[in-house]
C-alpha positions in Angstrom: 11.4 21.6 -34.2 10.6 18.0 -32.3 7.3 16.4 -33.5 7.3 14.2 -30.4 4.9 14.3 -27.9 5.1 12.4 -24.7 2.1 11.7 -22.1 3.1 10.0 -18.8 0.9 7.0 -17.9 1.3 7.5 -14.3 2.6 9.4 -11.6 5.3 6.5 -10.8 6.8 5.9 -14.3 5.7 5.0 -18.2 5.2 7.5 -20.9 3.3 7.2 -24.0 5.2 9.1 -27.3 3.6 9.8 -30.8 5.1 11.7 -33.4 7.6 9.0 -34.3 7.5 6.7 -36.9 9.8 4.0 -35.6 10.6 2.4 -39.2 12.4 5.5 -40.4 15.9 6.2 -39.1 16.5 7.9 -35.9 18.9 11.1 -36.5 21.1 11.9 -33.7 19.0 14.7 -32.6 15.8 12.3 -32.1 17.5 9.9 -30.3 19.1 12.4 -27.8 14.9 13.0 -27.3 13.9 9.4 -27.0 16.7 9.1 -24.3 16.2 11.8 -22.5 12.2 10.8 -22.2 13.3 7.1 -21.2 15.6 7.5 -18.8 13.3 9.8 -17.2 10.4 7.8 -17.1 12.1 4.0 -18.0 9.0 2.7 -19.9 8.0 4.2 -23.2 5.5 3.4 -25.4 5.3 3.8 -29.2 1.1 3.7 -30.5 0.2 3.0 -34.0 3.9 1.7 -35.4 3.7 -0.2 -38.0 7.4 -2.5 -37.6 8.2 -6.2 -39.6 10.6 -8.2 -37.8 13.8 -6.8 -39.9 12.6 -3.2 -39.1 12.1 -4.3 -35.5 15.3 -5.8 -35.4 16.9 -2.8 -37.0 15.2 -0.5 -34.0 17.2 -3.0 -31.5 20.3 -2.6 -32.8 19.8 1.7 -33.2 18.9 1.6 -29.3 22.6 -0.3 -28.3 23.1 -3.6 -30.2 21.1 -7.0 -30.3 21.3 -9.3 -26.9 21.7 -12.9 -26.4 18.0 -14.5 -25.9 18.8 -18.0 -24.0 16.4 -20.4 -24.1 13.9 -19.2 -26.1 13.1 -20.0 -29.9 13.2 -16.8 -32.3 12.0 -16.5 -35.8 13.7 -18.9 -38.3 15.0 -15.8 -40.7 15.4 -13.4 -37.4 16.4 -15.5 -34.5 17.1 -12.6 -32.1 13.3 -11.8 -32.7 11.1 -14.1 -30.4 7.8 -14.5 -31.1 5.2 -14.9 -27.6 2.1 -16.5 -29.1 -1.2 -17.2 -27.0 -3.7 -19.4 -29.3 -7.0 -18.8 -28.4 -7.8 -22.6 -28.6 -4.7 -23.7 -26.1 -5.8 -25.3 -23.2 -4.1 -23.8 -20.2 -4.5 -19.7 -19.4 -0.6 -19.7 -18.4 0.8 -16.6 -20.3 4.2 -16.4 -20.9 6.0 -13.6 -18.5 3.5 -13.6 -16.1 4.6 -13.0 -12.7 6.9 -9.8 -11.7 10.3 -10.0 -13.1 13.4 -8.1 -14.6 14.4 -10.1 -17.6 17.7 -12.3 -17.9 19.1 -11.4 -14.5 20.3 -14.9 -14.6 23.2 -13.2 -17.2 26.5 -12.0 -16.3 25.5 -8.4 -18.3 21.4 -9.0 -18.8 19.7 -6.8 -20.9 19.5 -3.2 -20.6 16.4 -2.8 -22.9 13.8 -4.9 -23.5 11.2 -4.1 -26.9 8.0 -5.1 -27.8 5.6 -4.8 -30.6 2.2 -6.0 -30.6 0.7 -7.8 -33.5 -2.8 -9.1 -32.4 -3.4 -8.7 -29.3 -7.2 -9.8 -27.5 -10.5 -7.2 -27.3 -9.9 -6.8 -23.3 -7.0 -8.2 -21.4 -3.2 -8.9 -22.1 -1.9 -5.7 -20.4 1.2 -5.3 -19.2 2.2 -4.0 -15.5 5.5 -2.4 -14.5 7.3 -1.5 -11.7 9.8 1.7 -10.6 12.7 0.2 -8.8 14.1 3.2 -7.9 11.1 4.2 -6.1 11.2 1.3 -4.2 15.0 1.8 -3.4 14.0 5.3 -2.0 10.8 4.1 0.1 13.4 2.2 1.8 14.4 3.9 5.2 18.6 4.5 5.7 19.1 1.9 7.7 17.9 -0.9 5.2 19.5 1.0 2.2 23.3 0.6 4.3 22.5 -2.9 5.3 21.2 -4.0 1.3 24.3 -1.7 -0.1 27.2 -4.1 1.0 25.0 -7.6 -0.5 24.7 -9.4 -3.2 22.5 -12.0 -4.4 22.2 -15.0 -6.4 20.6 -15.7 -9.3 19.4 -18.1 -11.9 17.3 -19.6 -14.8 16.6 -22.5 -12.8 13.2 -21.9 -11.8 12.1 -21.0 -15.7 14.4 -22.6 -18.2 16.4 -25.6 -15.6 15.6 -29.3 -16.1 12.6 -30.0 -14.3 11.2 -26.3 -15.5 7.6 -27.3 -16.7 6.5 -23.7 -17.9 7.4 -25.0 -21.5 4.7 -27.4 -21.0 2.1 -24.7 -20.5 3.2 -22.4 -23.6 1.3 -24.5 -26.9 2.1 -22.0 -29.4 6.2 -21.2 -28.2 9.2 -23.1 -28.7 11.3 -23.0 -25.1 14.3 -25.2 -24.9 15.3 -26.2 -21.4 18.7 -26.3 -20.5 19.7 -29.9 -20.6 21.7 -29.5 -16.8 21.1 -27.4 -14.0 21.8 -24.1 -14.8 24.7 -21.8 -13.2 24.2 -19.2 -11.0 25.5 -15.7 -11.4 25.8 -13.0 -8.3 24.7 -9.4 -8.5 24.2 -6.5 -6.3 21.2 -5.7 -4.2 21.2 -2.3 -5.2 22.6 -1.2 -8.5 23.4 2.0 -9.9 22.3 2.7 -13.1 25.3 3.6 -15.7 23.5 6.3 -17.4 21.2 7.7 -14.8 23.5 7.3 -11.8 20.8 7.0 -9.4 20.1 3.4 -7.3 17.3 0.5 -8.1 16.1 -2.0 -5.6 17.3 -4.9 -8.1 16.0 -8.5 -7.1 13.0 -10.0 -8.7 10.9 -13.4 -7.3 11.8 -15.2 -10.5 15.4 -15.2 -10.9 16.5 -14.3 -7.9 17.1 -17.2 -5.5 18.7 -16.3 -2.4 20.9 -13.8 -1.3 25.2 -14.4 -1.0 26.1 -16.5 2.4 23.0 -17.2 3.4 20.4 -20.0 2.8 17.0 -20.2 0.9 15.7 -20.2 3.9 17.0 -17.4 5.4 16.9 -15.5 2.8 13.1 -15.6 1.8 11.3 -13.4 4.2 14.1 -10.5 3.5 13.5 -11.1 -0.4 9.5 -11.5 0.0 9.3 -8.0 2.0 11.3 -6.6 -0.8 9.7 -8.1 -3.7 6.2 -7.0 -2.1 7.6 -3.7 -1.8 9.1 -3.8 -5.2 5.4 -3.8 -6.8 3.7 -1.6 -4.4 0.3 -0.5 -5.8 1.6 3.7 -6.0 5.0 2.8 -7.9 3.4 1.0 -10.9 1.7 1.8 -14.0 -0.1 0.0 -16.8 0.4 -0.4 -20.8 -2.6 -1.4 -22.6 -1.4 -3.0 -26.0 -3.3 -2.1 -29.2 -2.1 -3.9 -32.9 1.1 -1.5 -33.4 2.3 -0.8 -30.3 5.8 -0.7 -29.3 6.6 -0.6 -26.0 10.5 -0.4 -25.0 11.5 -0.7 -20.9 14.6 0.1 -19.2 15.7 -3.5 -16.7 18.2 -1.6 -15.1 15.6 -0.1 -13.0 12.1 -1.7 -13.6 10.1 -5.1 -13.1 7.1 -6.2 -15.5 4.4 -8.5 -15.1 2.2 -9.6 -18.1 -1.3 -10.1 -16.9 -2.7 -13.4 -17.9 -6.7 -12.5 -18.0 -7.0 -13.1 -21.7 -7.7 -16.9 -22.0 -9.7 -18.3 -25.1 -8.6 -15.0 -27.2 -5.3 -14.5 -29.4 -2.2 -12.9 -28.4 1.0 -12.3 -30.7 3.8 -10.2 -29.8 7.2 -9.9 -31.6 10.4 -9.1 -28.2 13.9 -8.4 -28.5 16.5 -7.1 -25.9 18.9 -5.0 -26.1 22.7 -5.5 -25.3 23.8 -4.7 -21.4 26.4 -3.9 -19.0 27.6 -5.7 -16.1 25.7 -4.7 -12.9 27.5 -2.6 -10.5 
């Protein structure tokens, strides 16, 4: 008989499961339940685990095999493990992730799962926001679904990790290496179905997205701005509040996250690795 139990966070999406200890192995019967509860409700989170980086790592490659983490500076022994550190004592209250986004869209397959543990996280603040984008594909009316169904859109790591990036500049405590030349672009669809689930996402994000195909930067952003808006409406949302031990696992096929940067002057560590993906169709 299952020992899990799974408590949705909101109406929109997000569940929160006990009755797991992540560091054991995950029979074949358990992980037909954890898949089940995550494609159902795309954002999962694990209280009260107690994960090193190897065990964490171990967990990445159980859920569909380690991804490639551009740009960013993992642990020396475990370099697919990146640390996102917040000193209390750094100077500027930019936090890294801040600002809605889907991770790595800027890849030809980008991630399918993103997971994060919490080491020390601050007294009040540091909370994490997500985002259903299939919710926000179905408050679209038909007409704007057939018009978005035949485009694609462009996308890169300019605006984060290109030459004249400066976000690097803002993280003390993390090691970000800028790509040395502009960055390449990569084209996706609008709206993409999701492999497993079979059921269509609004997939653009502010961040990586910068325009859509044939048209300019111009023309594109009022388009993209109603749909990013839309994207994060208030009702499709819900909200993970991080405790020392929490793993917290999202799908990107279907969701955007924002990490809320209220925490300034107080300590933040967080262990993230991604998960392995498929070419968006």
């Amino acid at each position: 008989m299952s020992t899990l139990q799974i408590t949705p966070i909101s109406g929109a999406l997000g569940a929160e499961v006990t009755g797991i200890d992540l560091a054991a192995p995950i029979n074949e019967a358990l992980q037909a339940e954890l898949d089940a509860a995550f494609y159902a409700h795309l954002v999962l989170s694990f209280p009260g685990q107690q994960l090193n980086a190897r065990q964490l790592l171990e967990l990445t490659q159980s859920q569909g095999g380690v991804g490639e983490t551009p740009y960013l500076t993992g642990l020396p022994d475990y370099p697919d493990v990146v640390p996102i550190i917040k000193e209390a004592t750094e100077k500027s209250a930019i936090t890294f992730g801040a600002g809605w986004h889907t991770d790595f869209t800027f890849q030809s397959m980008p991630p399918s799962r993103t997971l994060l543990y919490a080491v020390d996280v601050p007294v009040v603040g540091g909370d994490t926001l997500y985002s259903n984008l299939y919710t926000a594909y179905d408050a679209l009316s038909t007409g704007m679904q057939e018009v978005l169904e035949n485009m694609t859109a462009v996308h890169s790591a300019t605006r984060s990790y290109g030459p004249q990036a400066r976000m690097k500049d803002q993280l003390e405590s993390m090691t970000i290496v800028n790509a040395e030349e502009e960055p390449g672009t990569i084209t996706h669809p609008v709206i993409r179905t999701h492999p497993v689930t079979g059921r269509k996402a609004l997939w653009i994000n502010p961040v990586y997205t910068l325009h859509f195909s044939n048209m300019t930067l111009a023309e594109s952003a009022p388009l993209l701005k109603y749909l990013n808006d839309l994207a994060v409406s208030p009702s499709f949302t819900c909200r993970v509040r991080w405790h020392p031990g929490t793993l917290t696992m999202w799908d990107n096929r279907c969701t955007q996250h924002c990490a809320t940067a209220d925490y300034h002057g107080q300590r933040r560590e967080m262990l993230r690795t991604t998960v392995a993906g498929d070419v968006p169709r």
